[in-house]
N, C-alpha and C positions, 0 to 999 in steps of 0.2 A: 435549709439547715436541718441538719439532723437532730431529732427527740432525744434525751441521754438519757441509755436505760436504767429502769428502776434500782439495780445495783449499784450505781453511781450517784443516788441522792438518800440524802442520808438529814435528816433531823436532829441539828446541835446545839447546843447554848450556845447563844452568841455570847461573847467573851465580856462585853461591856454591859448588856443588861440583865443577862440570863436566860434572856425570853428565848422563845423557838427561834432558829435561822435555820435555812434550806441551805444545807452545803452543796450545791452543783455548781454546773457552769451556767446554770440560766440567772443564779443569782449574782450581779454583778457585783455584791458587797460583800461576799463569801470573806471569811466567816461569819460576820455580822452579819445583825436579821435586815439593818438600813441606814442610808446615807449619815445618818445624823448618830448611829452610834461606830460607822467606822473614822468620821470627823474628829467624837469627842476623844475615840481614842488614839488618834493621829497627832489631834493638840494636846494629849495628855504626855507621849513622846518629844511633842515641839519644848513642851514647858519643861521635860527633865522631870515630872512626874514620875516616871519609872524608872529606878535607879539600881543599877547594878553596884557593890563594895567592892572593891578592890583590893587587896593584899597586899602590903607592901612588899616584894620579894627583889628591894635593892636599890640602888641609888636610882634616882630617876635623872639625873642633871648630870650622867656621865660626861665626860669631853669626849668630839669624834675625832 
C-alpha cells in the first residue's frame, strides 16, 4: 500500500467533538478524530436528532 502524500492529509475538526481528526485515507473514520464520535453521530441521525424544516409548498395528500 501506498503512503498518501502530504497534500492529501490535512488536520480538521472533527465534527462531533472539535478535537483534531487526520482527514486521509489512513483514517478510517474520516472525518472524525474516532470510532465513538462517528457512532454518536450516526445515532444522533438514527434518533432524528438532526432535523431539516420543511416548507410547506402545497398539498401533500394529492390523489394519483
Amino acid at each position: 500500500m501506498q503512503e498518501t502524500p502530504q497534500a492529501f492529509q490535512r488536520i480538521v475538526p472533527c465534527p462531533a467533538c472539535k478535537g483534531d481528526s487526520l482527514y486521509a485515507p489512513r483514517n478510517p473514520y474520516r472525518p472524525f478524530c474516532s470510532a465513538r464520535c462517528q457512532g454518536l453521530d450516526l445515532g444522533a441521525w438514527a434518533s432524528e436528532a438532526f432535523r431539516m424544516e420543511a416548507s410547506n409548498m402545497g398539498n401533500d395528500t394529492e390523489e394519483l
